[in-house]
Structures are given as structure tokens and as C-alpha cells.
C-alpha positions as MATLAB code, in Angstrom:
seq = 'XXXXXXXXXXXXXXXXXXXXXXXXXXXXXXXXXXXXXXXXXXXXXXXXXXXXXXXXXXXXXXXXXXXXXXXXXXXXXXXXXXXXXXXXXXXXXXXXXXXX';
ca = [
     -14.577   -0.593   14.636;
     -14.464   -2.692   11.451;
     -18.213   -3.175   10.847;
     -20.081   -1.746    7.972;
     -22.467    1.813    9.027;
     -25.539    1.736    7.862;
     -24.740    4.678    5.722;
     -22.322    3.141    4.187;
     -24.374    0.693    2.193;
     -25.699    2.957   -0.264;
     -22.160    4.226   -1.923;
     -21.128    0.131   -1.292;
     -23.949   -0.930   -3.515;
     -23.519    1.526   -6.195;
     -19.796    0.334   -6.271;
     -21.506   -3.572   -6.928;
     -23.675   -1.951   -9.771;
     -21.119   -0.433  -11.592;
     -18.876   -4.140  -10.657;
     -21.746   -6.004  -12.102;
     -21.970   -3.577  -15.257;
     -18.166   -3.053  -16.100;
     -17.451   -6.561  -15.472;
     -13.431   -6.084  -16.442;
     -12.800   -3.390  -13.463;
     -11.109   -4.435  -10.683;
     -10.227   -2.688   -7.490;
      -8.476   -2.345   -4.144;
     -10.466   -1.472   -1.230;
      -7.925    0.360    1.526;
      -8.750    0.953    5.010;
      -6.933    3.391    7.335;
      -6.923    4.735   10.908;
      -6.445    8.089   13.346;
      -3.097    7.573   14.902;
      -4.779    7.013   18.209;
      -3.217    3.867   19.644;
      -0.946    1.509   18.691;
       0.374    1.025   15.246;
       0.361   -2.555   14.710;
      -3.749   -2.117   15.934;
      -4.035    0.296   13.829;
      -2.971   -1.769   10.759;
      -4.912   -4.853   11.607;
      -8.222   -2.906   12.344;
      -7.627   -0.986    9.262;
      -7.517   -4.311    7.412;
     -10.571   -5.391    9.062;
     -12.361   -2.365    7.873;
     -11.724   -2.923    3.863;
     -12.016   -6.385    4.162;
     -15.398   -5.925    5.929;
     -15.921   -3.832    3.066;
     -14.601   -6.413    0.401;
     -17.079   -9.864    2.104;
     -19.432   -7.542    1.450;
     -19.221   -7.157   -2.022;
     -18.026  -10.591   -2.767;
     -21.681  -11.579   -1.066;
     -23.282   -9.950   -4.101;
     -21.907  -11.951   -6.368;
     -18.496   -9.992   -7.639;
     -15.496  -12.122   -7.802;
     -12.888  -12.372   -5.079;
     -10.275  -11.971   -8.167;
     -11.338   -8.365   -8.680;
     -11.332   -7.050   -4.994;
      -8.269   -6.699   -3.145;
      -8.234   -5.317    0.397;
      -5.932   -3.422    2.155;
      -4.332   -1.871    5.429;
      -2.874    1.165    5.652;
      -3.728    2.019    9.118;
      -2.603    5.506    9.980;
      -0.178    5.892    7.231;
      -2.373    8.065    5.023;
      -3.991   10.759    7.056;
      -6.502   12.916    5.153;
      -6.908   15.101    8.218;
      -4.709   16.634   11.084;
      -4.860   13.591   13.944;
      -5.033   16.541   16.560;
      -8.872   17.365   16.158;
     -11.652   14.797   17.003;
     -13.455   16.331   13.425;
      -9.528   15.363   11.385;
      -9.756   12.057   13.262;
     -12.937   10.769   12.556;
     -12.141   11.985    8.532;
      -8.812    9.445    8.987;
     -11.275    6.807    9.715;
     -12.331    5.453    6.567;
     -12.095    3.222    3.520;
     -11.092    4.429   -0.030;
     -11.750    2.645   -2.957;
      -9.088    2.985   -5.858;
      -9.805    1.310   -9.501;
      -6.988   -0.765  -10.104;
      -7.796   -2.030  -14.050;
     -10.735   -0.645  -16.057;
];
């Protein structure tokens, strides 16, 4: 799925405060996948997921010019893809500061 966890809103907000406070960082949100299913699905919903994670922040007010989102979709396992534990750790978004 590409929607936001509950959760998740707690480390996303921090991320806005310190966006709103260090106004000259910008960053690149990247999504990824397990490498359950198809690989051109996997990209796409991995692009959903960071750029579910990018409207987000742009709704608080940070400027679309300093968050990029991107797909990697299974490309950049954390985790071995043969455990359900490994694949649920390969679903996730990362968030990588691109200019301080």
C-alpha cells in the first residue's frame, strides 16, 4: 500500500519541524518494495509510497522545490526477501538530505 500509517506521522512531522527550522535543507524522499510481484508494480507503488510521503509534507507548508520523491522499488533491499520479518523491513521509505 502507498498510504501513510498512523505511526508514521510522528517521525513525518519532526522531518517538517526541522524543514521549517533549517529552511535551506532539501531532501529526497525514496520509497522501495519486497520483491514480491512484479517489478514494474513494484516501482510504481514504491513511488506512490514517497510521494504519499512528499503531499504530505508539502501540505504543511514546505516547498515542492525542496522535496523530491523517488522509486526504487525492490532495488535496495535492507533485508533478505525470503522471510515475511526481511520483507516487511524492505517495505519502507528513507529519507536522505540532499543539501544542508
Amino acid at each position: 500500500k502507498s498510504t501513510l500509517k498512523p505511526e508514521s506521522y510522528p517521525a513525518i512531522n519532526e522531518l517538517v519541524t526541522l524543514l521549517k527550522t533549517e529552511k535551506n535543507i532539501e531532501i529526497e524522499i525514496s520509497g522501495h518494495t519486497d520483491n514480491i510481484g512484479n517489478p514494474e508494480t513494484n516501482k510504481k507503488l514504491s513511488k506512490e509510497r514517497a510521494e504519499a510521503v512528499r503531499q504530505y509534507i508539502l501540505k504543511k507548508g514546505i516547498n515542492a522545490n525542496r522535496v523530491k520523491s523517488v522509486g526504487y522499488g525492490d532495488t535496495r533491499p535492507i533485508a533478505t526477501n525470503d522471510t515475511e520479518e526481511g520483507q516487511q523491513l524492505n517495505r519502507r521509505t528513507e529519507v536522505k538530505i540532499l543539501k544542508k
